[in-house]
C-alpha positions as CSV (number, residue, x, y, z in Angstrom):
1,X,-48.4,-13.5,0.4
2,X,-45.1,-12.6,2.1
3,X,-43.4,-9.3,1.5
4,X,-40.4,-8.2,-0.6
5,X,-37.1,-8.3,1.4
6,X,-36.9,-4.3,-0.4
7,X,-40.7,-3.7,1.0
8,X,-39.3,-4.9,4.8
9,X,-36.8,-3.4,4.5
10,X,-38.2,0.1,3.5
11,X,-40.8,-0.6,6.6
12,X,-38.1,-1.0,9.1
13,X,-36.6,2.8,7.6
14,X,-40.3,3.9,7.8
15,X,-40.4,3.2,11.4
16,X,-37.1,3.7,12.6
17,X,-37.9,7.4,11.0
18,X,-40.7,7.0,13.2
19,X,-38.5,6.5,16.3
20,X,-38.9,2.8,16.9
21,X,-35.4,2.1,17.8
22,X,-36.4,-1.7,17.7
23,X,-36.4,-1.3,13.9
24,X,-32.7,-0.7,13.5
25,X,-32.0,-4.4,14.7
26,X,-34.7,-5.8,12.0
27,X,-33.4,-3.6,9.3
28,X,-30.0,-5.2,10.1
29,X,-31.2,-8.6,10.1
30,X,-33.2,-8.7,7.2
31,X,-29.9,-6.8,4.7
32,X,-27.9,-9.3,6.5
33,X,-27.7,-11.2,3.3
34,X,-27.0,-8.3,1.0
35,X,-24.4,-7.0,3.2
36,X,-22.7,-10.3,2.8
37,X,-22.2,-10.6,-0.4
38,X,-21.2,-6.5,-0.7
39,X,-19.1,-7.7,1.6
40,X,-17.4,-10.5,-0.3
41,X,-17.1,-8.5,-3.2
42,X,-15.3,-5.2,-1.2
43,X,-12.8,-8.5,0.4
44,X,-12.0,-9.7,-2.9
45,X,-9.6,-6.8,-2.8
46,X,-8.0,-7.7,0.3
47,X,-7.6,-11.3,-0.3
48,X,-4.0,-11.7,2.3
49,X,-6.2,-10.6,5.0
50,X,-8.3,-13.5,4.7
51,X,-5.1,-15.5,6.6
52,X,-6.8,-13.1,9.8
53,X,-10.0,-12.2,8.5
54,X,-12.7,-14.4,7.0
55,X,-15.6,-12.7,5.6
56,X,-18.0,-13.3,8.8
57,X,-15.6,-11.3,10.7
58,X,-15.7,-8.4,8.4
59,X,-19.4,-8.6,8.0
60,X,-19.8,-8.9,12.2
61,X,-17.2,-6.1,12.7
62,X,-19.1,-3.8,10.0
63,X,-22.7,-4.7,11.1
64,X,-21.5,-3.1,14.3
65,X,-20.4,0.2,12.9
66,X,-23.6,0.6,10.7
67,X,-25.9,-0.7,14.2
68,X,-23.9,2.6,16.2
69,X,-24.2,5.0,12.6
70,X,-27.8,4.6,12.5
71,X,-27.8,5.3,16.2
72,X,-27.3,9.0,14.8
73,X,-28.2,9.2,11.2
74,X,-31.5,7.6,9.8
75,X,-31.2,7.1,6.2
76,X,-34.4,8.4,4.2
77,X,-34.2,5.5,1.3
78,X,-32.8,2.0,0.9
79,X,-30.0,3.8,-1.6
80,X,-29.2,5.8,1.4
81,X,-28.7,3.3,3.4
82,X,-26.9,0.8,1.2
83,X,-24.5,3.5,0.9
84,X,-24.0,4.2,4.4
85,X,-23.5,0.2,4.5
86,X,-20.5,0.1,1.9
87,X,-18.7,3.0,3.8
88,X,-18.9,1.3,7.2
89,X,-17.5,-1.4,5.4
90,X,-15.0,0.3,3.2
91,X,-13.6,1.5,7.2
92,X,-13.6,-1.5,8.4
93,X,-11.3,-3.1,5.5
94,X,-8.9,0.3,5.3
95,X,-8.4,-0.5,9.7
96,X,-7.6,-3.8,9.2
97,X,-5.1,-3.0,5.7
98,X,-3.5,-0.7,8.4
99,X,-3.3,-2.8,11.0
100,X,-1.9,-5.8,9.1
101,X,-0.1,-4.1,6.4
102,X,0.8,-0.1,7.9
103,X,4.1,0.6,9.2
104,X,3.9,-1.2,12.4
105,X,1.6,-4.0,11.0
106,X,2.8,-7.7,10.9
107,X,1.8,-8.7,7.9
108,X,4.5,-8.0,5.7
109,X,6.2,-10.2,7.7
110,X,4.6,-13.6,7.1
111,X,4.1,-14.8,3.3
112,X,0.4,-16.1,2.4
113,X,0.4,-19.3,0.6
114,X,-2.2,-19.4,-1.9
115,X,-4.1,-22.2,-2.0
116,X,-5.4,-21.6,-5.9
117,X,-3.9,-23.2,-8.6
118,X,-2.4,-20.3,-11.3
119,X,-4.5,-21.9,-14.0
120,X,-7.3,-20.7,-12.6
121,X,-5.9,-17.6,-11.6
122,X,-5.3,-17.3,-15.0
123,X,-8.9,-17.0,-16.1
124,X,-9.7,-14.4,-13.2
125,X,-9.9,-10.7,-13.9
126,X,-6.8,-8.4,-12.8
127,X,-8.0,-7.5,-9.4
128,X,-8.4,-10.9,-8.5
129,X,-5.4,-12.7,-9.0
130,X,-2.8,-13.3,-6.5
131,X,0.2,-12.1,-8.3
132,X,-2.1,-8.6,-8.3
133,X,-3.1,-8.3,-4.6
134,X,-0.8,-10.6,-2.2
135,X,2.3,-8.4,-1.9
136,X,1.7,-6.0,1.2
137,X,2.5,-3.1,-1.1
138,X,-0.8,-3.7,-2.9
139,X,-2.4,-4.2,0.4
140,X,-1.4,-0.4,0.9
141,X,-2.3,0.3,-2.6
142,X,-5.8,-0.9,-2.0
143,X,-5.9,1.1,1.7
144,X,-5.3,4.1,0.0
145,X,-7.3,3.3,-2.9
146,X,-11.2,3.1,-0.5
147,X,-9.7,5.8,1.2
148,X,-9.5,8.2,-1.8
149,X,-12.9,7.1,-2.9
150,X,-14.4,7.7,0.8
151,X,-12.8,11.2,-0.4
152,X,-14.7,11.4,-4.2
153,X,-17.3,14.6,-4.2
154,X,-20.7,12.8,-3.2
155,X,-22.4,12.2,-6.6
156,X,-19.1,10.8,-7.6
157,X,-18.9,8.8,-4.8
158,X,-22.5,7.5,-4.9
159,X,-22.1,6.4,-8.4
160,X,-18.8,4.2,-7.6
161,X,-20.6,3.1,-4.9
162,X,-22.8,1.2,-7.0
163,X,-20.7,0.4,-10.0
164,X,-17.4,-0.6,-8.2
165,X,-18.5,-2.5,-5.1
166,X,-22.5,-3.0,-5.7
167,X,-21.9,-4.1,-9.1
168,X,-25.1,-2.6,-10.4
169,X,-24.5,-2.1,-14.1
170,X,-24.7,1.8,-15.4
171,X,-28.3,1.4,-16.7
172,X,-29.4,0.1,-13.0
173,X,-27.9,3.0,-12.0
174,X,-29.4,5.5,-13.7
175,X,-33.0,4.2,-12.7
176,X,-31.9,3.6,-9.5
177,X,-30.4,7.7,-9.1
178,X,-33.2,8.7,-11.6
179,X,-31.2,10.2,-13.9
180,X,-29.8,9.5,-17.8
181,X,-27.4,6.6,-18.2
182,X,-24.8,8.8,-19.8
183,X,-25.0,11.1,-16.5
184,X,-23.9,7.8,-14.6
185,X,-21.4,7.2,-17.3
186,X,-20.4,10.9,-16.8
187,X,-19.8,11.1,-13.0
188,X,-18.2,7.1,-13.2
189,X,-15.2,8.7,-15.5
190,X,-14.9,11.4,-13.2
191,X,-14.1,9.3,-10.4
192,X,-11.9,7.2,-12.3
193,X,-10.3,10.5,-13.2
194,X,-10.1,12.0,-10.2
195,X,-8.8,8.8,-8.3
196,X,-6.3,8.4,-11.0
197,X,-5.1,11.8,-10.1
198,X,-4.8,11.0,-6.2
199,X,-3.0,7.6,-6.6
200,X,-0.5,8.9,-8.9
201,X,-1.9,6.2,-12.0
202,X,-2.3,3.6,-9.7
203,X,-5.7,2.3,-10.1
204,X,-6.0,-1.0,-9.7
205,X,-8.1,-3.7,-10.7
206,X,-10.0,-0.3,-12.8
């Protein structure tokens, strides 16, 4: 019987704790399909880059930050490393939200033409709807948003980690951080909270 992707997984840690530096390529390989779709779901936010950016790129150009990181950290658990997996990402989306949409970026000069009909944007939730995220204002919005919750004190940040871009629901949480679902739902509205705070009431898609 073949193992678990989470039971390879945890054996490529176990050895790249060990020192086999052979293991960080493996462990890479086999959350390549994970890291996808975390992936996917961080882009959804960032939907104008896609006239640059597809998701392959992103994925490629994050793969290679997490391949140097755990060059010099070596995450204990599979929680650790997922999360040292969505901030690689998270950089990689704020550097290219700069570089298209900052104050020298070129994206605010070329208009996006959505290919989706509004009926069906209609029937998509607020983050993901053009109207929402296709100006290069709410490109910058969105920047600053990741970078304020790259900023959220750590048990904050872990628990938006999974809610917001993992999309593990609060009780999956919980067992996942071994604690009561109402301390997940505790440390979730702190974040909101806090990041409402830093963005001056702009939260969006929250």
């Amino acid at each position: 019987m073949s193992e678990s992707p989470t039971i390879r997984l945890q054996h490529c840690l176990d050895r790249l704790q060990a020192g086999d530096t052979s293991a960080r390529k493996e462990l890479l390989n086999s959350a390549c399909e994970r890291l996808g779709q975390l992936t996917r779901t961080m882009l959804r936010d960032y939907r104008r880059l896609k006239r640059w950016e597809e998701t392959d790129d992103v994925l490629q150009n994050a793969l290679m930050r997490l391949y140097r990181a755990l060059d010099k950290v070596t995450p204990a658990t599979l929680r650790d490393f997922y999360r040292l997996a969505a901030l690689q990402i998270r950089r990689e989306l704020i550097d290219l939200a700069r570089h298209y949409y900052g104050p020298e970026g070129g994206g605010g000069k070329h208009q996006s033409v959505c290919t989706e009909s509004t009926s069906s944007d209609s029937h998509s939730p607020p983050y993901d709807q053009a109207g929402m995220t296709q100006s290069p204002d709410r490109l910058a919005v969105w920047g600053e948003f990741h970078e304020q919750v790259n900023a959220l004190p750590e048990e904050e940040r872990e628990v938006f980690d999974m809610l917001w871009y993992q999309g593990l629901s609060h009780s999956e949480a919980a067992e996942l951080l071994g604690v009561a679902t109402k301390t997940v739902q505790r440390r979730w509205h702190a974040a909101c909270r806090r990041l409402h705070a830093a963005l001056g009431g702009e939260l969006p898609g929250i």
